[in-house]
C-alpha atoms as a printed R data frame, in Angstrom:
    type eleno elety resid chain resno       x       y       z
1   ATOM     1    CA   UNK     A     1  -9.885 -29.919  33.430
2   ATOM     2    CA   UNK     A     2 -10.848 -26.417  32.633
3   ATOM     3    CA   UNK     A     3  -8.797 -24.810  34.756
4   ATOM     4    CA   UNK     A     4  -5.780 -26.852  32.872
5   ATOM     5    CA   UNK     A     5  -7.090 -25.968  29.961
6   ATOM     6    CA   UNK     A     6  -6.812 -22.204  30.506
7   ATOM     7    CA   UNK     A     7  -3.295 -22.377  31.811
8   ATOM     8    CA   UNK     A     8  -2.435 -24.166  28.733
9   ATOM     9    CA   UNK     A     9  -3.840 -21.495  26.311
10  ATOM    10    CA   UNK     A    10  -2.632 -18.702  28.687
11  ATOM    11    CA   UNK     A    11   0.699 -19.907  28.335
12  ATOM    12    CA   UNK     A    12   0.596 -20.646  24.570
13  ATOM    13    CA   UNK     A    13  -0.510 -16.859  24.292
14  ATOM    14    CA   UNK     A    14   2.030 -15.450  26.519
15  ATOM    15    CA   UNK     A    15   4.587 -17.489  24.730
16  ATOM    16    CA   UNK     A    16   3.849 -16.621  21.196
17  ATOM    17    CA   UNK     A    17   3.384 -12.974  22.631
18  ATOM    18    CA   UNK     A    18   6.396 -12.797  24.022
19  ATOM    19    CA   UNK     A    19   8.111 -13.980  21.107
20  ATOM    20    CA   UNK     A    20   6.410 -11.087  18.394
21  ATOM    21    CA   UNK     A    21   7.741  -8.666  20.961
22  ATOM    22    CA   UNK     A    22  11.047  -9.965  21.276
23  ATOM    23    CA   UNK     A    23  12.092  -8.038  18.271
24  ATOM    24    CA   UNK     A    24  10.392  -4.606  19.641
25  ATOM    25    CA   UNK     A    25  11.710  -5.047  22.997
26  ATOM    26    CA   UNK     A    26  15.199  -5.493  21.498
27  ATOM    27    CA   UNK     A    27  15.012  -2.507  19.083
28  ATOM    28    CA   UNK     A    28  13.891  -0.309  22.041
29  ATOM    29    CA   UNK     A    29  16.310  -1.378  24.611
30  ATOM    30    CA   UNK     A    30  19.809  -0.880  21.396
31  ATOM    31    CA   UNK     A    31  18.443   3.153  20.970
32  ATOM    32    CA   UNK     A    32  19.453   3.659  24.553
33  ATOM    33    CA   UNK     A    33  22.902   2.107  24.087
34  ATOM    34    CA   UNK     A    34  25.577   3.619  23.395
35  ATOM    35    CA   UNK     A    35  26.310   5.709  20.707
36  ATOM    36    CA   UNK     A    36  28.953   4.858  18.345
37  ATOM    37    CA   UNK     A    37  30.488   7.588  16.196
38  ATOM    38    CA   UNK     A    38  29.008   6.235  13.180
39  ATOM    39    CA   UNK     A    39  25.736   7.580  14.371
40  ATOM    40    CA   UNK     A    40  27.297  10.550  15.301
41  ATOM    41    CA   UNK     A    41  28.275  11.188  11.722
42  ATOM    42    CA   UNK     A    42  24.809  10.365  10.696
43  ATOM    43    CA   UNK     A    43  22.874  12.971  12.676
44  ATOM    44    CA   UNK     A    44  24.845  15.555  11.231
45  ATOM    45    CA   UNK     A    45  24.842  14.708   7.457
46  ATOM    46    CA   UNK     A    46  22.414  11.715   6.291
47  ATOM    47    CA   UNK     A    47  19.433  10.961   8.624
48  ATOM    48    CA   UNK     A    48  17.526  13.841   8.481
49  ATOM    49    CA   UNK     A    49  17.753  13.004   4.565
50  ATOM    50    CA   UNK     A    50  16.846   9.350   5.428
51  ATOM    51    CA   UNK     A    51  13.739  10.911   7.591
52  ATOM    52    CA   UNK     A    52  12.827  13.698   4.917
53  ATOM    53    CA   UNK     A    53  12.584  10.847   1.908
54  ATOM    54    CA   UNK     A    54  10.696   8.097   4.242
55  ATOM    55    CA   UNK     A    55   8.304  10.523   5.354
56  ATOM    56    CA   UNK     A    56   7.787  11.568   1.334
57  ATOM    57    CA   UNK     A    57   7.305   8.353   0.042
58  ATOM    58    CA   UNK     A    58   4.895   7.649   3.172
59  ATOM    59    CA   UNK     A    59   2.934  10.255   2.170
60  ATOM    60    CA   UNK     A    60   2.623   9.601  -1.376
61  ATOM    61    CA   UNK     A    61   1.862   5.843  -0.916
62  ATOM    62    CA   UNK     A    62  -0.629   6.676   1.364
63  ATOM    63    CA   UNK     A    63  -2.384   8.960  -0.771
64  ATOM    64    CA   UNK     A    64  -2.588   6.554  -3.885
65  ATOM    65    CA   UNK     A    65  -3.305   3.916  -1.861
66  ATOM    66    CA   UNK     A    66  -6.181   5.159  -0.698
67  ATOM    67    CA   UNK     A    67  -7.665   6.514  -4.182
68  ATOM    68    CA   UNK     A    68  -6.945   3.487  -5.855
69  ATOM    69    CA   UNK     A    69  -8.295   1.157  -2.913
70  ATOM    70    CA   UNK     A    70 -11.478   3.127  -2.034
71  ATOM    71    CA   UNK     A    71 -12.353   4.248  -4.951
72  ATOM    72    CA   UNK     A    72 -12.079   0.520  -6.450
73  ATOM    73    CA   UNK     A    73 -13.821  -0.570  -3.919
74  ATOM    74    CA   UNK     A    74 -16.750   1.611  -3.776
75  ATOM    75    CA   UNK     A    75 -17.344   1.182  -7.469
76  ATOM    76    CA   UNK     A    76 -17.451  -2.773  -7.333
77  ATOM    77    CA   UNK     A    77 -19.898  -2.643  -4.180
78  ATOM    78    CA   UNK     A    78 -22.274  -0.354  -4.957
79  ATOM    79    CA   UNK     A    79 -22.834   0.262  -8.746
80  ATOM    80    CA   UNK     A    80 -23.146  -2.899 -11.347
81  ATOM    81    CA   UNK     A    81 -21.407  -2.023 -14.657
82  ATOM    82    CA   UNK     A    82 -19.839  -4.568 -17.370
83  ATOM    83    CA   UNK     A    83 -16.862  -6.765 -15.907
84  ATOM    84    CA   UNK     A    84 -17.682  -6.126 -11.930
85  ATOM    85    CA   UNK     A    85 -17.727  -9.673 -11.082
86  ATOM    86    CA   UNK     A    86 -14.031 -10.079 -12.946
87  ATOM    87    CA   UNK     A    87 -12.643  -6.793 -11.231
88  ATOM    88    CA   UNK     A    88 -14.081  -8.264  -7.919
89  ATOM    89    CA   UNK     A    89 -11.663 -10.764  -7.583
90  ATOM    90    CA   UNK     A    90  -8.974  -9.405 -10.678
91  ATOM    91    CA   UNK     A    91  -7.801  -6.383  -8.745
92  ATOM    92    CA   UNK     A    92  -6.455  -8.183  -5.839
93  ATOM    93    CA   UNK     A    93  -3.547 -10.237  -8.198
94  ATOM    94    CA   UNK     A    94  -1.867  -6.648  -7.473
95  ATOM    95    CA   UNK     A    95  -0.303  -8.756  -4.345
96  ATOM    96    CA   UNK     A    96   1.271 -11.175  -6.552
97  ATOM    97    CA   UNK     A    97   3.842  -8.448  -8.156
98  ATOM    98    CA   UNK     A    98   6.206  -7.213  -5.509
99  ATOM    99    CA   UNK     A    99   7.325  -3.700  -5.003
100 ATOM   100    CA   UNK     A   100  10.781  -3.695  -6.143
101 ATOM   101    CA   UNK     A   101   9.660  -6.134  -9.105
102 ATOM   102    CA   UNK     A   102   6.965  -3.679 -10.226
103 ATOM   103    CA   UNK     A   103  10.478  -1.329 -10.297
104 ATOM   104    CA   UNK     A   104  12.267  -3.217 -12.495
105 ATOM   105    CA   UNK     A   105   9.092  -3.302 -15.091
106 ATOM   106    CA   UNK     A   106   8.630   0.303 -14.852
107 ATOM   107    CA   UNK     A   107  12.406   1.427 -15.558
108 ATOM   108    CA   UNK     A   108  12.700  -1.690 -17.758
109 ATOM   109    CA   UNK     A   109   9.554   0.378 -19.778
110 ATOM   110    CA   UNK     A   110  10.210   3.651 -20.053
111 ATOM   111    CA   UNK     A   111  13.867   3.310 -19.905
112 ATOM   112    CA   UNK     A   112  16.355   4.986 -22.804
113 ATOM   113    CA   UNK     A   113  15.588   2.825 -25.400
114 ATOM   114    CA   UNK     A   114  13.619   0.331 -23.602
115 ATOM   115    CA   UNK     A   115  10.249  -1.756 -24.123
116 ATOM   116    CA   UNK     A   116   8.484   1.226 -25.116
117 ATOM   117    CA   UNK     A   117  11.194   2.693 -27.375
118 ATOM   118    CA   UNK     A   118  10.988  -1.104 -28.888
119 ATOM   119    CA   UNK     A   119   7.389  -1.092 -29.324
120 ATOM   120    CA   UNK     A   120   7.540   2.760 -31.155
121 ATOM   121    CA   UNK     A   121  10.359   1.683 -33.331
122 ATOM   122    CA   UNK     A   122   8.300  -1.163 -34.581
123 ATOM   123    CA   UNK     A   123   5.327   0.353 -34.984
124 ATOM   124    CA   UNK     A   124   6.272   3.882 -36.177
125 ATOM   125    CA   UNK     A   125  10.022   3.245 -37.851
126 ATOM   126    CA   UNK     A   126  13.080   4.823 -36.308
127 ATOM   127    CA   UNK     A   127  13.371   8.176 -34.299
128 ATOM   128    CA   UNK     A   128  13.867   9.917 -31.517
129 ATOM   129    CA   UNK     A   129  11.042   8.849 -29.079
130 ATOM   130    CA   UNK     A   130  13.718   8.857 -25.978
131 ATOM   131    CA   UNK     A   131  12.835  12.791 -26.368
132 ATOM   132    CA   UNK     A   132   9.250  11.662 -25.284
133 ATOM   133    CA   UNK     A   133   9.384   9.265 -23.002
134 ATOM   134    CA   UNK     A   134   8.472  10.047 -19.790
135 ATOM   135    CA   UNK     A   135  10.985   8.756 -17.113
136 ATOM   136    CA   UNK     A   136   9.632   7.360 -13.943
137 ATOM   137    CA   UNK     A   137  12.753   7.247 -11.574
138 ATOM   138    CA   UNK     A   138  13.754   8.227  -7.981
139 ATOM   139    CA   UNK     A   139  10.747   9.200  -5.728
140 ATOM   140    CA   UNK     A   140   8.144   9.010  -8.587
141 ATOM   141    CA   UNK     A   141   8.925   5.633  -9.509
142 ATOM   142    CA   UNK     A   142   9.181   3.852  -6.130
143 ATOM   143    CA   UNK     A   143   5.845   5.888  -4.626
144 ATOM   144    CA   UNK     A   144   4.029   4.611  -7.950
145 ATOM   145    CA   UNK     A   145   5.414   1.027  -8.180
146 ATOM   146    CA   UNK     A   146   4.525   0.482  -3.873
147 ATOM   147    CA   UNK     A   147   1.546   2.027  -4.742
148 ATOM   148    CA   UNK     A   148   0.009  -0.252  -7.317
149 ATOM   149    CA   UNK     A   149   1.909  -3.468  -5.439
150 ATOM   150    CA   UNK     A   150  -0.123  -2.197  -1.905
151 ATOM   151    CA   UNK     A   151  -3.279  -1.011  -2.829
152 ATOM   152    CA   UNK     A   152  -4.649  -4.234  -2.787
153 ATOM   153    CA   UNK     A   153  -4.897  -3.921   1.178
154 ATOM   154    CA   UNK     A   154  -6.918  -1.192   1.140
155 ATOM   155    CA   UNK     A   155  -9.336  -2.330  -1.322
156 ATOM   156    CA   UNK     A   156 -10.009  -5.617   0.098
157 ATOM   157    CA   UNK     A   157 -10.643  -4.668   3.912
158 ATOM   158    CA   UNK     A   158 -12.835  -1.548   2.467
159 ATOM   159    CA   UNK     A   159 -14.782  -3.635  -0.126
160 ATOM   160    CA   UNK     A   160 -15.607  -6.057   2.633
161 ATOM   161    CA   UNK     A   161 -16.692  -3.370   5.066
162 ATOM   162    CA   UNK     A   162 -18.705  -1.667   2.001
163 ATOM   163    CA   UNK     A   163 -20.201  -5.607   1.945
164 ATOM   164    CA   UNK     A   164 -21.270  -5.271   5.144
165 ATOM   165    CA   UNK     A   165 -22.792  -2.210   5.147
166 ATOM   166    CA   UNK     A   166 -26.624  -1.889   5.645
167 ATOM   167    CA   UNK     A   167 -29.075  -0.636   3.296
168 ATOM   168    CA   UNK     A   168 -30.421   0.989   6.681
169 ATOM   169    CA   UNK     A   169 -27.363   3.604   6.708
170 ATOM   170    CA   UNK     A   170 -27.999   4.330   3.014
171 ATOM   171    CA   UNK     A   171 -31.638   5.308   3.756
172 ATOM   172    CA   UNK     A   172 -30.751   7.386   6.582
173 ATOM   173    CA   UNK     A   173 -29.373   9.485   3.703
174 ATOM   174    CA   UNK     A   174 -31.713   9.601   1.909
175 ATOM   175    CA   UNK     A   175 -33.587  10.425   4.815
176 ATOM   176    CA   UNK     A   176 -32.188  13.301   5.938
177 ATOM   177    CA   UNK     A   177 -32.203  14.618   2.050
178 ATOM   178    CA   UNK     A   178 -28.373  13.957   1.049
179 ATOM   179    CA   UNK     A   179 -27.721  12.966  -2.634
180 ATOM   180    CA   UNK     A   180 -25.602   9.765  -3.253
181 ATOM   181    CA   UNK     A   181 -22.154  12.122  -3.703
182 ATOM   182    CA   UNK     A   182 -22.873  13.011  -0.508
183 ATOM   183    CA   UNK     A   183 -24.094   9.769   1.372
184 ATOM   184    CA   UNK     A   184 -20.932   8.328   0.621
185 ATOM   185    CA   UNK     A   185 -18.655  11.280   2.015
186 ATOM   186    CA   UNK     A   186 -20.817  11.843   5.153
187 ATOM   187    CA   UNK     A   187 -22.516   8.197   6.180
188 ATOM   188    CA   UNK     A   188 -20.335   5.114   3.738
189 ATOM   189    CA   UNK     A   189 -16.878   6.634   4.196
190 ATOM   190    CA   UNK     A   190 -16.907   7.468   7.780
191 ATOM   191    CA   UNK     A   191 -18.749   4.194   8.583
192 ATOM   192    CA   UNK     A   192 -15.860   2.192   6.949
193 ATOM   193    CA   UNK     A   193 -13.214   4.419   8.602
194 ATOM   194    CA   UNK     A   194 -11.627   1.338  10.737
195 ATOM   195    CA   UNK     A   195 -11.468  -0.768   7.693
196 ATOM   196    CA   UNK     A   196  -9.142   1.950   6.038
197 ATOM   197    CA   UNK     A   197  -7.215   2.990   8.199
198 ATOM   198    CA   UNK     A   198  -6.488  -1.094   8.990
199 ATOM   199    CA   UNK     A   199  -5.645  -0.944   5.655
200 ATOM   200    CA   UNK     A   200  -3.818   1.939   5.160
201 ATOM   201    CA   UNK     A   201  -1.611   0.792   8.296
202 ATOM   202    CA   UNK     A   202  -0.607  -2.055   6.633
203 ATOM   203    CA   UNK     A   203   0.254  -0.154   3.398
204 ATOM   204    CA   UNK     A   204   2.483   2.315   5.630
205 ATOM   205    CA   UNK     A   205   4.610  -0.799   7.511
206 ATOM   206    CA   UNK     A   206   5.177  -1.846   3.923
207 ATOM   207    CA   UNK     A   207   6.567   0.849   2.746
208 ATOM   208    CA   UNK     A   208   8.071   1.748   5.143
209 ATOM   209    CA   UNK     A   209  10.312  -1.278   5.226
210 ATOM   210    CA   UNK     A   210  10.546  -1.817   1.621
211 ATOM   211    CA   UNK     A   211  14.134  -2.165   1.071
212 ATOM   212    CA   UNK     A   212  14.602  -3.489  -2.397
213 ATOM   213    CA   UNK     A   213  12.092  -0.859  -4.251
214 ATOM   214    CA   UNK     A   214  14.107   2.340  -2.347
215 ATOM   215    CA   UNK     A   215  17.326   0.469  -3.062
216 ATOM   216    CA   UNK     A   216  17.190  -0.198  -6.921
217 ATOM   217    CA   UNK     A   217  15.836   3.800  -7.301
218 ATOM   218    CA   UNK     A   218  18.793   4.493  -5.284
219 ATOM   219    CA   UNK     A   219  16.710   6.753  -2.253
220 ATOM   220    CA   UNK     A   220  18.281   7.105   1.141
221 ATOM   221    CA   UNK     A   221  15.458   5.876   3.430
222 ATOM   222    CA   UNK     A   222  16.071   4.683   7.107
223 ATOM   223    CA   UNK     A   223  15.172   1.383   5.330
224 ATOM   224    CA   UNK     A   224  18.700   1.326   3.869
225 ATOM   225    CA   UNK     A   225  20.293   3.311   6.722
226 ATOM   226    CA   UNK     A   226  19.357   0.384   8.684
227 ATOM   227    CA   UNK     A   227  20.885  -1.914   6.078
228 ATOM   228    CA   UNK     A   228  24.339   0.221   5.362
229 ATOM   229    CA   UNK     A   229  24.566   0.504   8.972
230 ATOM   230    CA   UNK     A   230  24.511  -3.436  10.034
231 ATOM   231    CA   UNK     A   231  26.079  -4.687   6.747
232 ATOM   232    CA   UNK     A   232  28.154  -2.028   5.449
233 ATOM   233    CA   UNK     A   233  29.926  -1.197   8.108
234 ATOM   234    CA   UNK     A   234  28.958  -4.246  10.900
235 ATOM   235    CA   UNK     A   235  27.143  -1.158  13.314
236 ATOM   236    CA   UNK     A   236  24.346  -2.920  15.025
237 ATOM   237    CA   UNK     A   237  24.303  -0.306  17.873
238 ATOM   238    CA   UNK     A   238  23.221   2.241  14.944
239 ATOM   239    CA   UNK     A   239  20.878  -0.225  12.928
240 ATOM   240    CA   UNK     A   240  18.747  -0.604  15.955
241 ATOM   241    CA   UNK     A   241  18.248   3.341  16.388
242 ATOM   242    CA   UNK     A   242  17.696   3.513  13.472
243 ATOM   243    CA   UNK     A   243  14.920   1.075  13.678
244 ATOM   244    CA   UNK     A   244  13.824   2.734  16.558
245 ATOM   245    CA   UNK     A   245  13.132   5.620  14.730
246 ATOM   246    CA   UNK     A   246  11.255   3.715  12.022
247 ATOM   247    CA   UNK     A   247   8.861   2.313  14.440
248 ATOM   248    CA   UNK     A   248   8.624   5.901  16.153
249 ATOM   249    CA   UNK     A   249   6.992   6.635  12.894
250 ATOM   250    CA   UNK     A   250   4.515   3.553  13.045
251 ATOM   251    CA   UNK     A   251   3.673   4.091  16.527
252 ATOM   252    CA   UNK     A   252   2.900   8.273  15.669
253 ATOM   253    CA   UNK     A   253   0.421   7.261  12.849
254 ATOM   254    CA   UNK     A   254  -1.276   5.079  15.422
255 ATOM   255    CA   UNK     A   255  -1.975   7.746  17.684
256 ATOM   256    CA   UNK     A   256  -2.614  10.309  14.973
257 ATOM   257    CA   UNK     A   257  -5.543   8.328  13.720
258 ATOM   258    CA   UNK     A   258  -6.496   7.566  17.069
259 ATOM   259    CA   UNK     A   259  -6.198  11.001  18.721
260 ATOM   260    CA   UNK     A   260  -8.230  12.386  15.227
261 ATOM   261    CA   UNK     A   261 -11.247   9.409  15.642
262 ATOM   262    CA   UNK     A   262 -11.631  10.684  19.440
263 ATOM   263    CA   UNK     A   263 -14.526   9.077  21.184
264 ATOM   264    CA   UNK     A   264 -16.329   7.521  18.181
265 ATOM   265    CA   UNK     A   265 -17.197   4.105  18.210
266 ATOM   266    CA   UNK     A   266 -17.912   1.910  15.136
267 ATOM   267    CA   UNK     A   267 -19.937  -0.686  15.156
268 ATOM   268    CA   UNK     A   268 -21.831  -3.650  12.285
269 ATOM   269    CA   UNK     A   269 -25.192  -3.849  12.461
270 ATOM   270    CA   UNK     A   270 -25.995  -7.334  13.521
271 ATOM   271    CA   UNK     A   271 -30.048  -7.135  13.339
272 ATOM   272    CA   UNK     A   272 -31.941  -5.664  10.972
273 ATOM   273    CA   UNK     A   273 -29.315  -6.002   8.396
274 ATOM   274    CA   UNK     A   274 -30.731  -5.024   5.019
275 ATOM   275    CA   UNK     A   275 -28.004  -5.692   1.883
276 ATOM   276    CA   UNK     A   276 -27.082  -2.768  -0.029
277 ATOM   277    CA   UNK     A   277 -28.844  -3.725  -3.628
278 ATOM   278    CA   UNK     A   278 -26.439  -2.522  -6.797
279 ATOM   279    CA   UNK     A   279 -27.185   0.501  -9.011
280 ATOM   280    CA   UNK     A   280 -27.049  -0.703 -12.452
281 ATOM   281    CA   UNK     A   281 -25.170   2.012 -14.384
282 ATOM   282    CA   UNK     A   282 -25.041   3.241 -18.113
283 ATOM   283    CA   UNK     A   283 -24.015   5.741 -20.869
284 ATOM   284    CA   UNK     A   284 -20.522   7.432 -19.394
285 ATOM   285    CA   UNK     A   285 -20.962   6.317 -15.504
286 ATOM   286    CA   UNK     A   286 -20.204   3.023 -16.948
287 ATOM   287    CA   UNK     A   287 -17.687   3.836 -19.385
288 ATOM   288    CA   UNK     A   288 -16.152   5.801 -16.279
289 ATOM   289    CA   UNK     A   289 -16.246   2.432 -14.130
290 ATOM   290    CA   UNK     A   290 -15.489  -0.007 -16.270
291 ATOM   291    CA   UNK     A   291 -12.079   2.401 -17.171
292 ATOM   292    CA   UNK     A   292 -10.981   3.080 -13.795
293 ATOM   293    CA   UNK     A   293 -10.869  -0.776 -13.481
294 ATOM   294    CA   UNK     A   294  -9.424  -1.661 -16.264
295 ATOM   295    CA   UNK     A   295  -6.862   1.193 -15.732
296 ATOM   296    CA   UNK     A   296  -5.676  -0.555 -12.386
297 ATOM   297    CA   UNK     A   297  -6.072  -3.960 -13.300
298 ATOM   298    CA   UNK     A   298  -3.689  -3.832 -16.243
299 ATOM   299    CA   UNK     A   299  -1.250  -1.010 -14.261
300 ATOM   300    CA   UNK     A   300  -1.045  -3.281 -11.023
301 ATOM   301    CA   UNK     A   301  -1.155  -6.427 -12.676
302 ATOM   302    CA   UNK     A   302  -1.097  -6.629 -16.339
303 ATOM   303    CA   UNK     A   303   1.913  -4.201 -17.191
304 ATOM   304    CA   UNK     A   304   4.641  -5.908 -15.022
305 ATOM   305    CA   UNK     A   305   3.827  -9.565 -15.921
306 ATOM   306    CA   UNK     A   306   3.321  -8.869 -19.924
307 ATOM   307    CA   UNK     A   307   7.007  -6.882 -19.135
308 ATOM   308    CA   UNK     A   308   8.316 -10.434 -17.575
309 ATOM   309    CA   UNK     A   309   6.538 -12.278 -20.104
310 ATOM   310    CA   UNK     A   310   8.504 -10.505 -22.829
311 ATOM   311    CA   UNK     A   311  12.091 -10.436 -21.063
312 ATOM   312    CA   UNK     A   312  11.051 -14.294 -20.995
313 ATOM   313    CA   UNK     A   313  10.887 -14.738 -25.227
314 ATOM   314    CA   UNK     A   314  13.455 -11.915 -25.702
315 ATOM   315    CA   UNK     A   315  16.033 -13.787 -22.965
316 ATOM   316    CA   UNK     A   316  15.046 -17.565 -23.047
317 ATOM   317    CA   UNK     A   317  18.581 -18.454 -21.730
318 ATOM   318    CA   UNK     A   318  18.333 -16.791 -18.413
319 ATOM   319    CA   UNK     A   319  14.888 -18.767 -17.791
């Protein structure tokens, strides 16, 4: 009976294995095909633009991503200040605003003579605050609206790691003399390491295929190469190396991280474990706290819905 049972689970596995690397196996096996001369005409005008801008708006994803989500994180598990317990659970409703809507609220916003020309006029009578505006287009606009929309992954897989953490490690600190600034740079941060970089790995898939973000900011990514290429103009042959090349980029991160961690393992502490009590904070440290919260709770969250809320009373008919 065993022995049936493992063939059936083997086989399950295999089968549902087989079928999340159908896709994979079937990008890898197009880039070797032949070449058709609309990928020809690519390499020597648009892809090394499609690489250059993918690459950028990696980068600067990445990099919010990772303030926002650490940062966020560390402050809700380790320090108690006013609102913690809302912020614990209000900062992760940044997954319920997609990327590319999170674009429309932000141009919608800033926009010549848009929500925040509106809300100027009314408050202030009529001028010239177009002048003033700041304008959050192109590359700024899509790093910052994938950046508030996929933060949320690093902040949840690092504040559950911070959770885990043992008051042990943060002893050993103090042990060997190191001030909390830098317990948490040389002992918390490198102990949650796998946590975000799992997190940042999802963050960097996402934006890297993010199509309707790069698309309504009008950027060249392979994300729409791969799209002009199989729509457009009906070239699968070139939409799969294309695609190849986008997971090239995937797979290099992978090893990157992995060739940088070396031979250093990471384990929980299973016995032993001693939970890491709260430091209470006041005066500015909890001014600072509570702001940085509130900052990314309404930016991630609060800014795009009141933005649908009000193209919902100010265009009723289209709801």
């Amino acid at each position: 009976m065993k022995i049936k049972q493992l063939n059936i689970w083997y086989i399950s596995s295999l089968f549902v294995s087989l079928l999340v690397a159908l896709p994979i196996l079937t990008v890898f096996l197009g880039f070797f095909e032949t070449t058709t001369d609309y990928f020809s005409l690519l390499k020597n005008t648009f892809l090394l633009q499609y690489i250059s801008n993918s690459i950028l708006l990696l980068v600067g994803v990445l990099l919010l991503s990772f303030l926002f989500g650490v940062g966020a994180a560390y402050c809700i598990s380790f320090y108690d200040f006013p609102g913690v317990n809302f912020f614990k659970w209000a900062l992760i409703l940044s997954f319920a605003v997609p990327a590319y809507i999170y674009a429309y609220s932000l141009t919608a916003f800033f926009e010549n003579y848009g929500t925040a020309f509106t809300i100027l006029t009314s408050l202030f009578g009529e001028y010239e605050y177009n002048k003033y505006i700041p304008k959050f287009d192109g590359a700024l606009g899509s790093i910052i609206s994938m950046s508030f929309s996929f933060f949320g992954y690093v902040y949840v897989l690092t504040r559950a790691s911070f959770y885990y953490q043992s008051q042990n490690l943060i002893e050993v600190g103090k042990n060997l003399g190191l001030s909390s600034r830098q317990s948490f740079l040389k002992i918390i941060l490198p102990s949650a390491r796998p946590a975000i970089i799992a997190g940042l790995s999802l963050v960097a898939m996402e934006c890297l295929s993010d199509f309707g973000t790069v698309s309504f900011f009008s950027i060249s990514t392979l994300t729409t190469g791969i799209y002009n290429a199989w729509i457009s103009f009906d070239d699968l042959n070139t939409a799969n190396q294309l695609s190849f090349i986008l997971l090239t980029f995937i797979l290099i991160l992978f090893l990157v991280e992995n060739y940088s961690r070396g031979r250093a393992k990471y384990h929980q502490p299973s016995r032993g474990f001693k939970a890491i009590p709260k430091i209470e904070l006041t005066g500015k440290k909890s001014l600072f706290a509570l702001s940085f919260c509130s900052l990314l709770f309404f930016f991630s969250f609060m800014f795009p819905v009141s933005q649908m809320m009000y193209w919902t009373v100010k265009f009723p008919k289209y709801f």
